[in-house]
C-alpha positions as CSV (number, residue, x, y, z in Angstrom):
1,X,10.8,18.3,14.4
2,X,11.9,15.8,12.3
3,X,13.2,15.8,8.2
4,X,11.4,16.0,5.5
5,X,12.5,13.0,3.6
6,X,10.0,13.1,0.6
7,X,8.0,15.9,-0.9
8,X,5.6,16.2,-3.7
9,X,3.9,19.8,-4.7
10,X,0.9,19.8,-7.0
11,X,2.0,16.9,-9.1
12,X,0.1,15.6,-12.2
13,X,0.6,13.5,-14.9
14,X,-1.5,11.9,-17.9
15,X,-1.7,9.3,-20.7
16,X,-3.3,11.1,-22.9
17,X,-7.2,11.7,-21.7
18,X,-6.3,9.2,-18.8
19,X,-5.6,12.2,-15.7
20,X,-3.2,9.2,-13.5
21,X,-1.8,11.8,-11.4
22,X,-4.2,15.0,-10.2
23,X,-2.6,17.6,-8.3
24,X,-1.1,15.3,-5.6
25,X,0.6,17.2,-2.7
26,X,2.2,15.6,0.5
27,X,5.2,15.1,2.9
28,X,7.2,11.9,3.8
29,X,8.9,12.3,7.5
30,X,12.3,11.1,7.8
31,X,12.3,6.8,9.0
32,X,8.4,7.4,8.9
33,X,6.9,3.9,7.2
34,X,4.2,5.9,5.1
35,X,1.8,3.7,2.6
36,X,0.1,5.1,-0.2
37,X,-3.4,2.7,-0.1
38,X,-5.8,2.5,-3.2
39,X,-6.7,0.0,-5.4
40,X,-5.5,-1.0,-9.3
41,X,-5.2,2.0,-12.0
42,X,-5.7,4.7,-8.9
43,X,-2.1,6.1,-9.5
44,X,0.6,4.6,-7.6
45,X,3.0,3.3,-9.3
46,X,2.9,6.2,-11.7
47,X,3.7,8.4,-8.1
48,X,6.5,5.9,-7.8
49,X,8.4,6.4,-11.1
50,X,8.4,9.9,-10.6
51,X,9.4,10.0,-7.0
52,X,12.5,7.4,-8.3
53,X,13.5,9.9,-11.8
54,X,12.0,6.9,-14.2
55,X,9.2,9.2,-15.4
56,X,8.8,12.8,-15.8
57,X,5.6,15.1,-14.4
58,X,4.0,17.1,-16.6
59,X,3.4,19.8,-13.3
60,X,4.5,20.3,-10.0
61,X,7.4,19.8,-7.9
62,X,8.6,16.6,-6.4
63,X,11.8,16.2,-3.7
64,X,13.5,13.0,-2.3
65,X,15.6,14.1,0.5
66,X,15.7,17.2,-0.8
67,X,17.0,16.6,-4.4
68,X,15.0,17.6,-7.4
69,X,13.4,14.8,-9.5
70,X,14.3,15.7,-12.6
71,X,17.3,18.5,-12.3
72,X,19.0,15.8,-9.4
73,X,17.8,12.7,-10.6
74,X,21.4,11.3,-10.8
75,X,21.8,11.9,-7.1
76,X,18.5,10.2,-6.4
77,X,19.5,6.9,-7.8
78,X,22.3,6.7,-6.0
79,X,20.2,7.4,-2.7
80,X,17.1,5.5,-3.4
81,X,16.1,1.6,-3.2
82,X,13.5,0.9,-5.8
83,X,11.5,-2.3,-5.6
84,X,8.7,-2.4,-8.7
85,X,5.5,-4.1,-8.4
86,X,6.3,-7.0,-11.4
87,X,9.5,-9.0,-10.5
88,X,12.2,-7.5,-12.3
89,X,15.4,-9.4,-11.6
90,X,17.5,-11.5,-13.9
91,X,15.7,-14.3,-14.6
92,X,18.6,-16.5,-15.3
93,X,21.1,-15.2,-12.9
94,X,21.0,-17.2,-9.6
95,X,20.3,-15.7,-6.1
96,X,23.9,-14.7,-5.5
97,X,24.7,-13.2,-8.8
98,X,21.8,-10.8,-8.9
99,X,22.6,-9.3,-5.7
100,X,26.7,-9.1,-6.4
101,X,25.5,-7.6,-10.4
102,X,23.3,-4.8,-8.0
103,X,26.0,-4.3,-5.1
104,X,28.5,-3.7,-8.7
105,X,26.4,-1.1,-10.0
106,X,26.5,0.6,-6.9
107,X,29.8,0.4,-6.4
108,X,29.5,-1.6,-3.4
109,X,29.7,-5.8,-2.5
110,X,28.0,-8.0,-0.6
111,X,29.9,-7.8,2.3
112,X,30.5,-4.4,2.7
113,X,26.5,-4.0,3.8
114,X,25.8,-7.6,4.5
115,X,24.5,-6.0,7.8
116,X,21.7,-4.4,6.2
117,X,20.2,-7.2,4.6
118,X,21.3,-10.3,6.7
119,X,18.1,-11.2,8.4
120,X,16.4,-10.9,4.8
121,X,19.2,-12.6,3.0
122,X,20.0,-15.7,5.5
123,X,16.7,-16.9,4.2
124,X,17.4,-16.7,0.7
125,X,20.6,-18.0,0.8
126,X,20.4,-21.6,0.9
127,X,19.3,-21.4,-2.3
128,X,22.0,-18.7,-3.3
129,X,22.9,-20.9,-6.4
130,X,19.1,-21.2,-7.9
131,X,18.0,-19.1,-10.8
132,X,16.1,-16.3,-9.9
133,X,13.5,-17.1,-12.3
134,X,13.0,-20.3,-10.2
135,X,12.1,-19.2,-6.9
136,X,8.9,-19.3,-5.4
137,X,7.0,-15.7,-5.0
138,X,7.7,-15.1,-1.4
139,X,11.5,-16.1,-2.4
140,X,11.8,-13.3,-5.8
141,X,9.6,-10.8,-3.1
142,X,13.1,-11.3,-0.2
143,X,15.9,-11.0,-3.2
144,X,14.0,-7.9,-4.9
145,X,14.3,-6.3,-1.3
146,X,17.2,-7.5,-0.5
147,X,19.0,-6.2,-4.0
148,X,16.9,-2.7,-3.3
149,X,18.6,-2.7,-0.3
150,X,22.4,-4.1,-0.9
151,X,23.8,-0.1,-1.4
152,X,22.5,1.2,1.7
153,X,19.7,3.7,0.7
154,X,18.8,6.6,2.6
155,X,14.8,6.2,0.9
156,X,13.3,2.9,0.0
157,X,10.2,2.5,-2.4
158,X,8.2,-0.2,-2.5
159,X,5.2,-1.0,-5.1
160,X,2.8,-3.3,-4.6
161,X,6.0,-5.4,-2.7
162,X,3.5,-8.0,-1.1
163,X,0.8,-8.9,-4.4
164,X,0.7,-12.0,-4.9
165,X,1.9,-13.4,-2.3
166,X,1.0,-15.5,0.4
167,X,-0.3,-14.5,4.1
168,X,2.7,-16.3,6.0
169,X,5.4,-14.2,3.3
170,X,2.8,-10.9,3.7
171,X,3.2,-10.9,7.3
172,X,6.9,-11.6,7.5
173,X,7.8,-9.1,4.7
174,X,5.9,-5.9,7.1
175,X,8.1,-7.8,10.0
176,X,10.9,-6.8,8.1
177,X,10.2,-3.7,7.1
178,X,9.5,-2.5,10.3
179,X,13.0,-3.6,11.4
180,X,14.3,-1.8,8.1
181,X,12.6,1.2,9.4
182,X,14.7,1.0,13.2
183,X,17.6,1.5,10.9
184,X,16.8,4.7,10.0
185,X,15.5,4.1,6.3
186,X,12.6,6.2,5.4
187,X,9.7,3.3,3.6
188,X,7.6,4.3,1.0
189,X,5.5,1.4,0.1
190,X,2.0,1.4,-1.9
191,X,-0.9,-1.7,-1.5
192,X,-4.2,-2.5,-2.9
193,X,-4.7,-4.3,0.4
194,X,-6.2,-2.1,2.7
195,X,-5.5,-4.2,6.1
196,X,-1.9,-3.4,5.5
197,X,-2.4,-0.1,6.1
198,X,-2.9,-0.2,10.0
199,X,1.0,-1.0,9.5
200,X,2.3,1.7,8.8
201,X,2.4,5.3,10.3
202,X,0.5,7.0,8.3
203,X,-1.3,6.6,5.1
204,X,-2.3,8.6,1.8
205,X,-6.0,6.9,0.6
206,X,-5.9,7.4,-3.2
207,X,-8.3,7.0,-6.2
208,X,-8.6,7.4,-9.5
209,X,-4.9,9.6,-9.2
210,X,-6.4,11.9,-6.3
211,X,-5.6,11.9,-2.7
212,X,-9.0,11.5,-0.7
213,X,-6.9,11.8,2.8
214,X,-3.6,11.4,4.6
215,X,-3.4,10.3,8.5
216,X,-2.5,7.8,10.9
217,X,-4.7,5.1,10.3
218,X,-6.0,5.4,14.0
219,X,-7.0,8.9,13.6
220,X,-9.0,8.2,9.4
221,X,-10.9,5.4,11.5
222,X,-11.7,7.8,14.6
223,X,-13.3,10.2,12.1
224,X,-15.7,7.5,10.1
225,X,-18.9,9.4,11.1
226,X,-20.9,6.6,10.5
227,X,-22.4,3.9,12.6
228,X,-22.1,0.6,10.9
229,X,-23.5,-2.3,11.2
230,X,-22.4,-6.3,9.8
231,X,-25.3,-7.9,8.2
232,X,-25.9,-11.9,6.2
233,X,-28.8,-13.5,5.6
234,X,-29.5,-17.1,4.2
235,X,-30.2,-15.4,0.7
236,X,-27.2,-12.7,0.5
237,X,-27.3,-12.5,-3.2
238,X,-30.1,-10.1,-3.1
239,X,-29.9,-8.8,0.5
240,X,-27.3,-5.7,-1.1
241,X,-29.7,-4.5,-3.1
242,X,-32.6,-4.2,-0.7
243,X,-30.4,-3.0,1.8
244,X,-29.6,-0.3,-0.4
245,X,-33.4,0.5,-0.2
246,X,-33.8,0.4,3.3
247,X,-34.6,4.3,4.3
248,X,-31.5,4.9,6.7
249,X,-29.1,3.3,4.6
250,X,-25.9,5.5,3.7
251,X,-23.9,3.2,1.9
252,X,-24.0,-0.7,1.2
253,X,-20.9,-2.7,0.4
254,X,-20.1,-6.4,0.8
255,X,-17.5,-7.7,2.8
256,X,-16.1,-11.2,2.6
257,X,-19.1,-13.2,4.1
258,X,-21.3,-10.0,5.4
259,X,-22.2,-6.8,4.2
260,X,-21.7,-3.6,5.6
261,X,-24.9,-1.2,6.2
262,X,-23.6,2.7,6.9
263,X,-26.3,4.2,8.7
264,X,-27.4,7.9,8.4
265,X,-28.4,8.3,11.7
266,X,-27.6,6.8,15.0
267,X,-31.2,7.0,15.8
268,X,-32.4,4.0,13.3
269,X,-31.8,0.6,15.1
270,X,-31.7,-2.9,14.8
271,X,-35.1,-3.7,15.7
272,X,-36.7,-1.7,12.3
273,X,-34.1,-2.8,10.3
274,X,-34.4,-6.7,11.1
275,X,-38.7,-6.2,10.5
276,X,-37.6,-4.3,7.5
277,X,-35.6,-7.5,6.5
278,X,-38.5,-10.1,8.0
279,X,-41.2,-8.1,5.6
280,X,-39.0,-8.9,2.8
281,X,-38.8,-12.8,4.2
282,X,-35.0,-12.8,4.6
283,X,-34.4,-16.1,7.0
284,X,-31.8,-16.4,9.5
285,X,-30.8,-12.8,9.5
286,X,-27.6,-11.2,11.6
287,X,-26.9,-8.2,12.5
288,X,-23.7,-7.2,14.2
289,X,-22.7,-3.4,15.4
290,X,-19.1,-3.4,14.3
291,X,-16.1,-1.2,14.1
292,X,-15.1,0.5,10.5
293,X,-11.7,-0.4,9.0
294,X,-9.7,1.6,6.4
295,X,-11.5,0.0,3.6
296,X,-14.9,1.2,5.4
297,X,-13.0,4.4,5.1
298,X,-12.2,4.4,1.9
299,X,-15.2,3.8,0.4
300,X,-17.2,6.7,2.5
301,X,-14.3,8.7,0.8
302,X,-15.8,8.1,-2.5
């Protein structure tokens, strides 16, 4: 069986009336990749500050590699890779002289874990002698990793690493993360983009600072109990709302160009839905049987 790396017990937190943390409880595996998936305000990076000592909880217990949060916290910076959500490097230090001011703090240099971060840093470091503040967003994303990384954690967090950015630098920041992960590291990371969950190993879905589920991606998908079905029409501006009417309809949400119908019961098929759509003189109709994603997830978790 392998290590607990991260633990949380009961944990809550609030802003005054705002509840941003209610009563979360979970386990991190030891070099599992686990992402904690929900959108803006649902309690994330609050999770984060706590896991990292930045912030304290008013309840519950919380361990990184089995160090308290707040009576260890000095032992968990020095084991933990923090990478916030906002860009938070020196602006007007270049490439190079962030990472050596990080590796310093540590105790550490460059070369002593060049290793770790070479196939990050190699792409960074023709431009080694740029300000910071200069760089483009997929750039800042590879030396915010790459300075989380320069003292050789044993636990990395990542907020929101990939916002932002574009789809070439999403996709070749999860490429190196998974290679991070071979080495051993356990990965923390939290998105608001919910096809970057199928990424990792398993996933906490959270909202409004409550954990609806925590699986393997394969297995939250395998339970959707719903069949669902992709629907457009020439006039999709009002098709939502009369889909919403139509008698079998669970729940109704639009997705990029389509919208996708939740049925109630296997039994209702295409045929009365498309005359339920021709009585309402919707032209050019589709209808699609499709498979659910997280995000069709999510929402029946609502």
């Amino acid at each position: 069986m392998k290590k607990i790396s991260i633990t949380t017990e009961n944990i809550s937190k609030s802003y005054g009336n705002v509840k941003a943390l209610d009563n979360i409880s979970f386990s991190v595996k030891n070099g599992e990749l686990f992402g904690l998936i929900g959108p803006d305000g649902a309690g994330k990076t609050t999770l984060f500050r706590i896991l990292t000592s930045l912030l304290i909880q008013d309840s519950g217990n919380a361990e990184v590699e089995g160090y308290d949060v707040i009576k260890d916290y000095k032992k968990i910076r020095k084991i933990v890779g923090y990478m916030p959500g906002r860009f938070s490097l020196y602006y007007d230090l270049s490439v190079e002289e962030n990472l050596k001011f990080f590796a310093t703090i540590f105790g550490t240099t460059i070369e002593e874990n060049y290793d770790l971060i070479r196939d990050i840093y190699i792409q960074i470091e023709p431009f080694k002698y740029r300000q910071a503040g200069k760089l483009s967003g997929g750039m800042k994303q590879k030396l915010a990793l790459s300075c989380a990384l320069i003292h050789k954690p044993e636990v990395l967090f990542l907020d929101e690493p990939t916002t932002g950015v574009d789809a070439v630098s999403r996709k070749e920041f999860w490429e190196m993360l998974k290679k991070l992960q071979k080495k051993g590291i356990t990965i923390m990371v939290s998105t608001p983009y919910m096809d970057e969950a199928s990424l990792c190993d398993r996933v906490a879905l959270i909202q409004k600072g409550k954990i609806l589920e925590i699986d393997t991606p394969e297995n939250i998908i395998h339970r959707y109990r719903f069949p669902l079905l992709a629907v457009k029409s020439e006039d999709m501006y009002h098709l939502t709302d009369d889909l919403k009417e139509f008698r079998g309809a669970e729940s109704v949400f639009r997705f990029g160009d389509s919208i996708h119908l939740s049925l109630k019961d296997e039994k209702i098929d295409e045929t009365g839905l498309r005359k339920y759509l021709k009585n309402k003189d919707y032209k050019n109709i589709e209808i699609k049987k499709i498979e659910p994603t997280i995000e069709d997830c999510f929402i029946a978790n609502l």
